[in-house]
TORKOL-4160 file (C-alpha; in steps of 0.2 Angstrom, whole numbers, padded with zeros to 4 digits, m for minus):
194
<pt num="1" X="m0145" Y="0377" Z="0468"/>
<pt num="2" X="m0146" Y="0376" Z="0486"/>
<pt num="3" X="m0143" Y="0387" Z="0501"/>
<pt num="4" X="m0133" Y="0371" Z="0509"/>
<pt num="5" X="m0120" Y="0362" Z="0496"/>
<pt num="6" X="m0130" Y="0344" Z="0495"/>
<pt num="7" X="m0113" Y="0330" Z="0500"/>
<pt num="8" X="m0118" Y="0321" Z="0481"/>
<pt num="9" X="m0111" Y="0339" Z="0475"/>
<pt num="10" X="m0102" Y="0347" Z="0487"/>
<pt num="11" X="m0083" Y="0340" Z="0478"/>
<pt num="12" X="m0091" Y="0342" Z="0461"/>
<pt num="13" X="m0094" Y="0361" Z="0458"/>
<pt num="14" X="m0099" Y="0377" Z="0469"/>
<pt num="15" X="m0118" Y="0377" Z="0469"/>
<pt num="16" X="m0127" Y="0394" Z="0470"/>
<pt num="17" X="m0136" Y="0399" Z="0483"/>
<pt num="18" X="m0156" Y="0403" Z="0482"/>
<pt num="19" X="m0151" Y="0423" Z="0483"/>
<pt num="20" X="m0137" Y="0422" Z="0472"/>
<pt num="21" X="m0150" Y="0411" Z="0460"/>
<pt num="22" X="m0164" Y="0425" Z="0461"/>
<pt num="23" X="m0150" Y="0438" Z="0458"/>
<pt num="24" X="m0143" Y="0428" Z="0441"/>
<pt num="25" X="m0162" Y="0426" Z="0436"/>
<pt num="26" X="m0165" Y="0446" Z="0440"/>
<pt num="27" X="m0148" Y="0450" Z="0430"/>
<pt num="28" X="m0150" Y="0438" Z="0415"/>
<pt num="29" X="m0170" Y="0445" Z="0414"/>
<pt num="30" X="m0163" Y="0462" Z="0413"/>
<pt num="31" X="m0152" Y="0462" Z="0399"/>
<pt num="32" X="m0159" Y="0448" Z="0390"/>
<pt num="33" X="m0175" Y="0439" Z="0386"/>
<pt num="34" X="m0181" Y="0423" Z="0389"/>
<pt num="35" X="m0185" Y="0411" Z="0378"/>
<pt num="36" X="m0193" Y="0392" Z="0378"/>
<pt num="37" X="m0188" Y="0378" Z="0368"/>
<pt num="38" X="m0200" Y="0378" Z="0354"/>
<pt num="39" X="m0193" Y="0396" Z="0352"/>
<pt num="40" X="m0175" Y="0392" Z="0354"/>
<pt num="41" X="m0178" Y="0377" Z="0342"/>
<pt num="42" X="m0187" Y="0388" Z="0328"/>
<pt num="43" X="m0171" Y="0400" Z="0331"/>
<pt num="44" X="m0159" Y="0386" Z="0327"/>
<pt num="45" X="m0168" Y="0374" Z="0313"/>
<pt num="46" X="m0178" Y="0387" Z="0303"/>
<pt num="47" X="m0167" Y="0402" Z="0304"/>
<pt num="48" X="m0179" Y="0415" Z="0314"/>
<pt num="49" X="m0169" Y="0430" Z="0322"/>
<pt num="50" X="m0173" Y="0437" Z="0336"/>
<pt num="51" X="m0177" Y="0456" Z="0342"/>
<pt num="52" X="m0162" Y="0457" Z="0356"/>
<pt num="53" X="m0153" Y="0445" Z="0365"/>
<pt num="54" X="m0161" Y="0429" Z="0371"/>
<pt num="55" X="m0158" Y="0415" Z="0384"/>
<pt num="56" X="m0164" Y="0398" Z="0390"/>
<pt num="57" X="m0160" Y="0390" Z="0403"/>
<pt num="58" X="m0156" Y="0370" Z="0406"/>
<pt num="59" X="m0155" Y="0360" Z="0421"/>
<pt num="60" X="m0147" Y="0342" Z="0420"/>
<pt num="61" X="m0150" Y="0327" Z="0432"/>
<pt num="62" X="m0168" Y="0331" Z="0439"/>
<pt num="63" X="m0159" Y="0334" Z="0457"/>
<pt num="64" X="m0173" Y="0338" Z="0470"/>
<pt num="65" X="m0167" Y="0354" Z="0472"/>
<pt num="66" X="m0174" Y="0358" Z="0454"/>
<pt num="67" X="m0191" Y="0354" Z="0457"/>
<pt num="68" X="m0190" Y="0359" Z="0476"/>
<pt num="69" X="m0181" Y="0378" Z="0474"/>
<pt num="70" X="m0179" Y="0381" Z="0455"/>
<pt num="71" X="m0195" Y="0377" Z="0446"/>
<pt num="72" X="m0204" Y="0388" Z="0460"/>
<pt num="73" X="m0193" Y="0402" Z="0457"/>
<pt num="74" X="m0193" Y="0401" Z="0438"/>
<pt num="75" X="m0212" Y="0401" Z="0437"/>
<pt num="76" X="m0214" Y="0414" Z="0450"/>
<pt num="77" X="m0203" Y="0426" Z="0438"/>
<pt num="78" X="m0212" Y="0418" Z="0420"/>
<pt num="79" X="m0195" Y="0412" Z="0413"/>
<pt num="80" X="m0197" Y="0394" Z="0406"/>
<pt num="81" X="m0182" Y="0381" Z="0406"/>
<pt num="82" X="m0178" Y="0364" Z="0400"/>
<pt num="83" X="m0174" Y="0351" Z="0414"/>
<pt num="84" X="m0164" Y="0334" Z="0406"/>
<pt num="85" X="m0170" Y="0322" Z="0418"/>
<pt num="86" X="m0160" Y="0303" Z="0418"/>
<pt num="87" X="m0172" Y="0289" Z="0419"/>
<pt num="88" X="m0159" Y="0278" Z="0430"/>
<pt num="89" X="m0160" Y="0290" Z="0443"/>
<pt num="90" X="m0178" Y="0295" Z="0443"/>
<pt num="91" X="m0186" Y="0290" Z="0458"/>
<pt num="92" X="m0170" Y="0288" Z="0470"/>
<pt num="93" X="m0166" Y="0269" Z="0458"/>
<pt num="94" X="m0147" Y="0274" Z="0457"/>
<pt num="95" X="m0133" Y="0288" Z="0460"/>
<pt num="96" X="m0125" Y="0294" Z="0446"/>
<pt num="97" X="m0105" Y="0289" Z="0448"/>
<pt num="98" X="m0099" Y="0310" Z="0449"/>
<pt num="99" X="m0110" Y="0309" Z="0465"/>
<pt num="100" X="m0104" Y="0293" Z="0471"/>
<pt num="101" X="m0087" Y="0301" Z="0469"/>
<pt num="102" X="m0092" Y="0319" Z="0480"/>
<pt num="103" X="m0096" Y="0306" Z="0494"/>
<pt num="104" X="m0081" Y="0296" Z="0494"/>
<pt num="105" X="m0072" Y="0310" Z="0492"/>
<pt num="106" X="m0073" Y="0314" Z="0510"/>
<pt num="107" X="m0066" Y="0298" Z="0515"/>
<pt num="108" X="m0050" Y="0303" Z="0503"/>
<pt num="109" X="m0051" Y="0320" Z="0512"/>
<pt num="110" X="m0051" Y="0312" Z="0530"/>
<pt num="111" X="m0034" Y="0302" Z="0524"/>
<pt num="112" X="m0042" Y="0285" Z="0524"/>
<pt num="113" X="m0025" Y="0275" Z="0519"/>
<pt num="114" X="m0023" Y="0268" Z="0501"/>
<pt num="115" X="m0037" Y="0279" Z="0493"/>
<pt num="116" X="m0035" Y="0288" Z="0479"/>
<pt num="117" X="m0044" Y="0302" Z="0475"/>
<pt num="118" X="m0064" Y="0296" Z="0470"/>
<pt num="119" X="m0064" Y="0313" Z="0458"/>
<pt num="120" X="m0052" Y="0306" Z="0445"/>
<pt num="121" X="m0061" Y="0289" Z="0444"/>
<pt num="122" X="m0066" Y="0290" Z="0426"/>
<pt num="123" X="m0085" Y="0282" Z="0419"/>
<pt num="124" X="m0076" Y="0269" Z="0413"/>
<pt num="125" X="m0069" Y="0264" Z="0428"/>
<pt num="126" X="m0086" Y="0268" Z="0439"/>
<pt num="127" X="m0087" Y="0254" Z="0448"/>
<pt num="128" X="m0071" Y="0256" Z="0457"/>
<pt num="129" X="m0081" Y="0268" Z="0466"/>
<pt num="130" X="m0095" Y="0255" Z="0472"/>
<pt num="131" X="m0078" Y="0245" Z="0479"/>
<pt num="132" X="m0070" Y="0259" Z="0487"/>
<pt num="133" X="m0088" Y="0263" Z="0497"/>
<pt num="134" X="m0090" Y="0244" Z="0502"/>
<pt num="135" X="m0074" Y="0243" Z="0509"/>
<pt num="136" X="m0077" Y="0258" Z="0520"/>
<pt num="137" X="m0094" Y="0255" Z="0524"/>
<pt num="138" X="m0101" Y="0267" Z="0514"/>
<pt num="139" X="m0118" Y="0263" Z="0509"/>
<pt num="140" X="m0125" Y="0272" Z="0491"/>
<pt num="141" X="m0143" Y="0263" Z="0494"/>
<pt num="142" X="m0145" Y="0269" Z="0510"/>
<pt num="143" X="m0138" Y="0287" Z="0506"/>
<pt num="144" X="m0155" Y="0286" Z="0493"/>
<pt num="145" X="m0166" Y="0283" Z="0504"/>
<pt num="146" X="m0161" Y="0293" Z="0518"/>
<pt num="147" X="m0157" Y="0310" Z="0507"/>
<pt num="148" X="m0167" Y="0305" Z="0491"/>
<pt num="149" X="m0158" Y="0317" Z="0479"/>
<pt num="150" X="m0171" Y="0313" Z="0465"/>
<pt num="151" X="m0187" Y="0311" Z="0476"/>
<pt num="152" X="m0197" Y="0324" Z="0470"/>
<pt num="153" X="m0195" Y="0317" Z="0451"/>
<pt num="154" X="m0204" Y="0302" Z="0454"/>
<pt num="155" X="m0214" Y="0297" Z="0437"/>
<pt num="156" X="m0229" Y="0298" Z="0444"/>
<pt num="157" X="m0226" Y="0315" Z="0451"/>
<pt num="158" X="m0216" Y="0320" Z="0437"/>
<pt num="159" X="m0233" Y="0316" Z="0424"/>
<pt num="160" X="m0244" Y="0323" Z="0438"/>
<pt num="161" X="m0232" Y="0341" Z="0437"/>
<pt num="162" X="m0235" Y="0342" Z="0419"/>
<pt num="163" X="m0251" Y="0340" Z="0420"/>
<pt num="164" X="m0254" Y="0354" Z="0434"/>
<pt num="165" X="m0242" Y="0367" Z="0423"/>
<pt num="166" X="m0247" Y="0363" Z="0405"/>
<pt num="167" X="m0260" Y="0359" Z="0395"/>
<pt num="168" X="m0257" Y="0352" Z="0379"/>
<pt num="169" X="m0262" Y="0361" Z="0361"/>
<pt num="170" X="m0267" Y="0350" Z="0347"/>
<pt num="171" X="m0255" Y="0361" Z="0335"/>
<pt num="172" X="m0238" Y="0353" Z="0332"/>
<pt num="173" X="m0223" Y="0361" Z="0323"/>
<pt num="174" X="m0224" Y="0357" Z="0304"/>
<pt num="175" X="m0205" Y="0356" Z="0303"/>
<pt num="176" X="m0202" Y="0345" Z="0319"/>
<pt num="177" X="m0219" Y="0336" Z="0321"/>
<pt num="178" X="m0220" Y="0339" Z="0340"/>
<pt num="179" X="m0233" Y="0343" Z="0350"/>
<pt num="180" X="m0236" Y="0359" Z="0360"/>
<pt num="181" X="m0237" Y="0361" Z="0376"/>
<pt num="182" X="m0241" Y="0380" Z="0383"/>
<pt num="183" X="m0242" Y="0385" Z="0402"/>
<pt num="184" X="m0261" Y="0389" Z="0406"/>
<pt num="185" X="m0258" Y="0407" Z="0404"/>
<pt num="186" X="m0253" Y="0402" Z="0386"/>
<pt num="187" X="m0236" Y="0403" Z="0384"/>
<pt num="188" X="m0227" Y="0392" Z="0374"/>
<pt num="189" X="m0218" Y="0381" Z="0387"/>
<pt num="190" X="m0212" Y="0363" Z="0382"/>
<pt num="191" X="m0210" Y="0353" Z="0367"/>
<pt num="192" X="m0212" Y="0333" Z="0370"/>
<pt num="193" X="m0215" Y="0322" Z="0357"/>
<pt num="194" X="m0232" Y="0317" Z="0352"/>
């Protein structure tokens, strides 16, 4: 979600736009309710219905942009979410190989000669995109440092964002032996284990 399509992305999937974001959330907020994950979790593991239609939201690979546009919006409308957040990439330590291949893709797009296209590079094959970037000179380290698509999910910051959101209950789930975690206005908010 960004009002700029960020180059790690750009060949991967459209990204939506802050307004278009806020429009989804208004749409979604209308005709359904949200839901956090305890909830969503009690729905699926001990059979609870609910009143009218629900949804949760989830975000993968704690991209700054979640943190910098999405996490404000979200708790300026009250609607909770679950961000999946990879530990290799936390703190700028790597780039995932989809976004290694949205960068080389430009190269394939500007015709350098015997370069197939960096999108069809399976996991498997991954490091055929760490050869392909060397031998035009394109640098992934320094790409991390200069952008740092992950730079707001630092560890440090990422504890200290926790902390400043939630407070944690002493109640757990009997069925999944989790501890709470609600939002300071009460709300249910996070699960994480104890």
């Amino acid at each position: 979600m960004s009002d700029e399509s960020p180059p790690h992305v750009r060949h991967l999937y459209p990204v939506r736009t802050e307004r278009q974001f806020r429009e989804d959330l208004d749409f979604l907020l209308k005709h359904f309710q949200p839901i956090d994950l305890q909830t969503l979790w009690e729905h699926v593991f001990e059979k609870r219905a609910f009143d009218r239609p629900v949804f949760h939201l989830t975000f993968d690979d704690g991209l700054r942009e979640c943190y910098d546009v999405v996490l404000p919006i979200l708790l300026e409308k009250g609607i909770s979410a679950t961000f999946f957040l990879n530990p290799d990439f936390i703190d700028n330590q790597g780039l995932m190989y989809r976004y290694k291949a949205s960068l080389l893709s430009v190269a394939h797009l500007q015709g350098v000669p015997h370069f197939q296209n960096p999108l069809e590079v399976k996991y498997e094959n991954r490091q055929q995109l760490d050869t392909w970037a060397e031998a035009i000179g394109l640098d992934f380290a320094a790409f991390l440092v200069d952008q740092n698509p992950t730079s707001a999910l630092s560890k440090s910051r990422t504890c200290k964002q926790r902390v400043s959101h939630f407070e944690h209950t002493a109640s757990t789930t009997r069925s999944t032996g989790k501890s709470l975690w609600r939002s300071k206005s009460g709300k249910r908010c996070r699960v994480f284990p104890k």
